[in-house]
C-alpha positions as CSV (number, residue, x, y, z in Angstrom):
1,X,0.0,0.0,0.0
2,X,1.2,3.8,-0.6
3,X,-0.2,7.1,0.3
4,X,-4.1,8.0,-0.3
5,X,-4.6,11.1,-2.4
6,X,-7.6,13.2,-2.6
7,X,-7.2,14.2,-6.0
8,X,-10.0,17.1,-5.3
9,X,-8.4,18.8,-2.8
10,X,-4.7,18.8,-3.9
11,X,-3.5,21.9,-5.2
12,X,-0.2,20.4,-7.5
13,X,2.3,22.8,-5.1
14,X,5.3,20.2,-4.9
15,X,5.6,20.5,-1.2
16,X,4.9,17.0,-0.9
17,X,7.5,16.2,-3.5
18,X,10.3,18.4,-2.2
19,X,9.6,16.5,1.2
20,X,9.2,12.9,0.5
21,X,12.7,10.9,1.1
22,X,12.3,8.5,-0.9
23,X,11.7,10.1,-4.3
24,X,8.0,8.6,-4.4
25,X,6.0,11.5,-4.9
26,X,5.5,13.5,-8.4
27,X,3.3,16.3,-9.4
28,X,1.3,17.2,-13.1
29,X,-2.0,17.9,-12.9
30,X,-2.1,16.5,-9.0
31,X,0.1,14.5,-6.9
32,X,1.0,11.1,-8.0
33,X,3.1,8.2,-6.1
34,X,5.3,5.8,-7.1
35,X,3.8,2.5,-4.5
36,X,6.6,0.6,-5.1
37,X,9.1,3.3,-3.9
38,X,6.8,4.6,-1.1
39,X,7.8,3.6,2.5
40,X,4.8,5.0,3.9
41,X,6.6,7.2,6.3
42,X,3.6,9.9,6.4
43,X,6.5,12.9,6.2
44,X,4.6,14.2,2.7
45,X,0.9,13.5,4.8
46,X,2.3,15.9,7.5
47,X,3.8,18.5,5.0
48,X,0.7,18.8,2.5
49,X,-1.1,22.1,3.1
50,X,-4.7,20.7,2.0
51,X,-4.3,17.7,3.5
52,X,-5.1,15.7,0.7
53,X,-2.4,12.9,1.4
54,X,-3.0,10.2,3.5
55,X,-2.2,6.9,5.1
């Protein structure tokens, strides 16, 4: 399993990406993860300003 996102609420602002340790996270049109290279350590859930990611 990887990180939840609420593709209605996020906003595309990277801060998730610029966060995430692992390299996981990417943004386009919304935030998109890599499963396979998610650890689910929650560091991108904690840093995302709409709270659109979750565990």
């Amino acid at each position: 399993m990887a990180v939840n996102i609420n593709t209605d609420d996020c906003i595309a602002c990277g801060i998730c990406v610029d966060e995430c340790p692992q390299d996981a996270l990417t943004v386009n049109d919304v935030c998109e993860v890599d499963a396979d290279a998610c650890i689910e350590c929650g560091i991108c859930v904690d840093a995302c300003p709409q709270e659109a990611l979750s565990l």
